[in-house]
C-alpha positions in Angstrom: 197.6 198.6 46.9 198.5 197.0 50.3 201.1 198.9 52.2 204.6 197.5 51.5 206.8 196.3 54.4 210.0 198.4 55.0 213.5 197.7 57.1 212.2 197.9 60.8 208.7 198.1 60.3 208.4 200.7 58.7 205.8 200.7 56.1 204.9 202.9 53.0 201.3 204.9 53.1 199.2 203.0 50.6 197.7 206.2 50.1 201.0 208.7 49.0 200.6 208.1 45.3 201.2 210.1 42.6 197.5 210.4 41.9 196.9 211.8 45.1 199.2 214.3 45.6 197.9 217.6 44.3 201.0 219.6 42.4 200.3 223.5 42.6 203.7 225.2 41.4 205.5 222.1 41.7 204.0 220.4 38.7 207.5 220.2 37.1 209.2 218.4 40.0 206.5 215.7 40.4 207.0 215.2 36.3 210.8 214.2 37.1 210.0 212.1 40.1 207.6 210.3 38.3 210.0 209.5 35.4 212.5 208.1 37.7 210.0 205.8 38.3 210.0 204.4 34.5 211.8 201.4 34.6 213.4 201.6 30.9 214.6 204.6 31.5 217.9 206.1 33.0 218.8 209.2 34.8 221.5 211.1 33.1 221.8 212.2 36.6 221.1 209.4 39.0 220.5 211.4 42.0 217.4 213.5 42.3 216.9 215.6 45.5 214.2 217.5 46.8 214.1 220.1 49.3 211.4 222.2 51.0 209.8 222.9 54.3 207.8 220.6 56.4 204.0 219.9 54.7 204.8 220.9 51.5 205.1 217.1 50.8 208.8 215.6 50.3 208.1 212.3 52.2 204.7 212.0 50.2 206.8 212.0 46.9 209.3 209.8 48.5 207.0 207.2 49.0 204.9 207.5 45.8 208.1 207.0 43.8 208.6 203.6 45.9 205.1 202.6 45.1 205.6 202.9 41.9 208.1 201.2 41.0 207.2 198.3 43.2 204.0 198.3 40.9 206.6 197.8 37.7 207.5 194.7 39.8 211.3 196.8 40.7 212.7 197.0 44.1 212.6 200.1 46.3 213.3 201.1 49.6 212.3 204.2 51.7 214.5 205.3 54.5 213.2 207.8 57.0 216.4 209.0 58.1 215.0 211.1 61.2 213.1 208.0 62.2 215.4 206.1 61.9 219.3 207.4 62.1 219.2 205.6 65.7 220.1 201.7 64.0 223.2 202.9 62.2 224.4 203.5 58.6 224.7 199.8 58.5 220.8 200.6 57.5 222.8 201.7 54.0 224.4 197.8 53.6 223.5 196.3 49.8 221.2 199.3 49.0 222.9 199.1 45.4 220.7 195.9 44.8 217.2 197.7 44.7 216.3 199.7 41.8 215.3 202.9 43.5 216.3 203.9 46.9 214.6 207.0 49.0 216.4 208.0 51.6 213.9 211.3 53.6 215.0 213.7 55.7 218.7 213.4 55.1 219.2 216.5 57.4 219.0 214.0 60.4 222.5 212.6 60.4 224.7 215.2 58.7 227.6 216.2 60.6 227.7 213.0 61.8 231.1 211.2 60.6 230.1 208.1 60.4 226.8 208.6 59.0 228.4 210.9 56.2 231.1 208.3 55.1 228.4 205.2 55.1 226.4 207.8 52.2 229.4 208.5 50.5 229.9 204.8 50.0 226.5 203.7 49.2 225.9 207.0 46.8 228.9 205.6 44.7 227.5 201.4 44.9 224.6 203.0 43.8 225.7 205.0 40.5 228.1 202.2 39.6 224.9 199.9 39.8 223.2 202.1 37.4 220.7 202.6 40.4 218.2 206.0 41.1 218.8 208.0 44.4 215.9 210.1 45.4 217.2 212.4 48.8 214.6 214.3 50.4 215.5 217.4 52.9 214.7 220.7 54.8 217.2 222.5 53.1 219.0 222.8 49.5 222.3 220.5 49.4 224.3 223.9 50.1 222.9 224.7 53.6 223.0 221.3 55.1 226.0 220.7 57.6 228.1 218.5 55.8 231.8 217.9 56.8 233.0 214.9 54.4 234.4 216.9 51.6 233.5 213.9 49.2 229.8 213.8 50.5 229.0 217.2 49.8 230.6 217.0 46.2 227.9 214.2 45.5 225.2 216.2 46.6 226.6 218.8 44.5 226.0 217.2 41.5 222.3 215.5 42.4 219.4 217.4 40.3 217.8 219.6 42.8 214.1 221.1 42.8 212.5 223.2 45.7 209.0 222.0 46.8 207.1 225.5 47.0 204.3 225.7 49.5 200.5 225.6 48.1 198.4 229.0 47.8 195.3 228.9 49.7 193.4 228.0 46.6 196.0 225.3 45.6 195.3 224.1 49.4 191.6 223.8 48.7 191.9 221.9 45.7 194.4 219.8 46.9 192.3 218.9 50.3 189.2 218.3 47.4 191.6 215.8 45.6 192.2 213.7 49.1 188.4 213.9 49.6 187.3 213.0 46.6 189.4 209.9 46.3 188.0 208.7 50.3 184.7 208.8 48.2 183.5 212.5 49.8 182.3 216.1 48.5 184.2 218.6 50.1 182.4 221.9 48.7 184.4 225.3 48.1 182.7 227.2 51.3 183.0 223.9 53.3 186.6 223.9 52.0 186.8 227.3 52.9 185.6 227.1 56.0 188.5 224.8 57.4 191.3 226.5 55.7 190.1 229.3 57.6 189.3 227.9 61.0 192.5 225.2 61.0 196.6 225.4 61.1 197.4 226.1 57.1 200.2 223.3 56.8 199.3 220.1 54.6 199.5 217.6 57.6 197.2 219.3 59.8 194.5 219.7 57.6 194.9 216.1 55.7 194.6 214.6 59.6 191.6 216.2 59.6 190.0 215.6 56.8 190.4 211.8 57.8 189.2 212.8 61.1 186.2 214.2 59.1 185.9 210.8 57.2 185.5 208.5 60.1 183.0 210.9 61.9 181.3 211.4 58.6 181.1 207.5 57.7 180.3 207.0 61.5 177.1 209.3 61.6 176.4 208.5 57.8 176.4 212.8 57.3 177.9 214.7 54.3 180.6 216.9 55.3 178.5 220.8 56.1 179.7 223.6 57.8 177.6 222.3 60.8 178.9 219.0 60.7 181.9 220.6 60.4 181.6 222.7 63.6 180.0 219.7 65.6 182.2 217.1 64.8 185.8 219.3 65.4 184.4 220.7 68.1 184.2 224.3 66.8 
C-alpha cells in the first residue's frame, strides 16, 4: 500500500502494519488495537491509550491502526505530536469527522494550556461523534504533567495497556519477521550476531537491517556474519 499523505506532510510508513510488527508480551494490546480498527464495531470505551518507552513500538501501532482502517475505506489521521506541536492545537480543528484519530507522543504539549484545552475539546467532538481515539505516550496517563482538571479526567477513563520491551529472543524473531517480509534470511547466529554487536533498542537495529538490505541487494550477497562485519564496518 502506498504511503498515505498526512496534515503537513507528514506521511504514514507503508511498512508499520500489523503483520509486521512482531508482538512478544504485548500480544493482548496489539489484539485491542487491531479491533478498533473493525469498522462495525464500537468501543465501549472510545479511547484507547498506549504507553511505553521509546522502541518498544507505540508510533508503529499508531500508524498500523491508520492503515487499516484506511484499507476498510474509513478516515484516519496520525498526529505526531512531538513533530508537530509547533503549528498549534488548531491541528485538532474537525478531527471528529474521521473515523479513527492517532494522536503519538501526547507527552509533547502537556502542561501547555492551550494545548490541553484544544484536547479537551476535540476528545469530547470525538466521543459525541461516536469516533475512536488512539493516544500514544512515554508514560501512563497518571505520570504525564497535566494541569486542566477536565483533561486529565478524560485520560482517566481511556483503556490503558503498557507496551513491554522485547526479550532478546523476542528481538530476534521480531528482526526475522522484518527480514523476511524485505524478501531476506536472517539466520539465528547471524541474528545473533547483531543483537550482540549493535544498540538493543528496536529502531537501531530495524535501521540496520535496512541498511543490510540495500548493501545486500547492492552486492547481490546473503546476509553472513562476514557480510555482516564488512558491510557495517565491524
Amino acid at each position: 500500500m502506498k504511503p498515505t499523505q498526512l496534515s503537513l506532510s507528514m506521511r504514514l510508513r507503508d511498512d508499520a502494519t500489523f503483520a509486521n510488527f512482531y508482538p512478544g508480551a504485548n500480544a493482548v494490546t496489539v489484539g485491542y488495537v487491531e479491533h478498533a480498527c473493525e469498522a462495525e464495531d464500537q468501543w465501549m470505551d472510545s479511547v484507547l491509550y498506549l504507553w511505553g518507552p521509546p522502541g518498544v513500538g507505540r508510533s508503529h501501532l499508531l500508524q498500523a491502526a491508520c492503515l487499516r482502517v484506511e484499507e476498510r475505506g474509513g478516515r484516519a489521521l496520525y498526529l505526531p505530536l512531538g513533530e508537530l506541536s509547533q503549528y498549534g492545537p488548531q491541528l485538532l480543528d474537525n478531527v471528529e469527522f474521521c473515523d479513527l484519530v492517532c494522536l503519538d507522543d501526547i507527552q509533547a504539549v502537556m502542561g501547555q494550556a492551550h494545548w490541553e484545552e484544544a484536547l479537551f475539546h476535540a476528545f469530547n467532538r470525538l466521543r459525541d461523534s461516536g469516533r475512536q481515539l488512539l493516544i500514544a505516550a512515554d508514560a501512563a496517563p497518571r505520570k504525564l504533567s497535566v494541569k486542566l482538571p477536565d483533561l486529565q479526567s478524560r485520560l482517566s477513563l481511556a483503556l490503558v495497556f503498557q507496551l513491554h520491551e522485547l526479550s532478546d529472543d523476542d528481538k530476534l524473531r521480531a528482526l526475522q519477521l522484518r527480514a523476511s517480509r524485505r524478501g531476506l534470511r536472517l539466520s539465528d547466529d547471524v541474528g545473533r550476531f547483531l543483537l550482540a554487536r549493535s544498540v538493543r533498542s528496536m529502531t537501531v537495529l530495524f535501521d540496520t537491517l535496512e541498511q543490510l538490505d540495500h548493501a545486500s541487494l547492492q552486492a547481490q550477497r546473503k546476509l553472513t556474519i562476514p557480510f555482516l562485519k564488512e558491510a557495517l564496518g565491524w
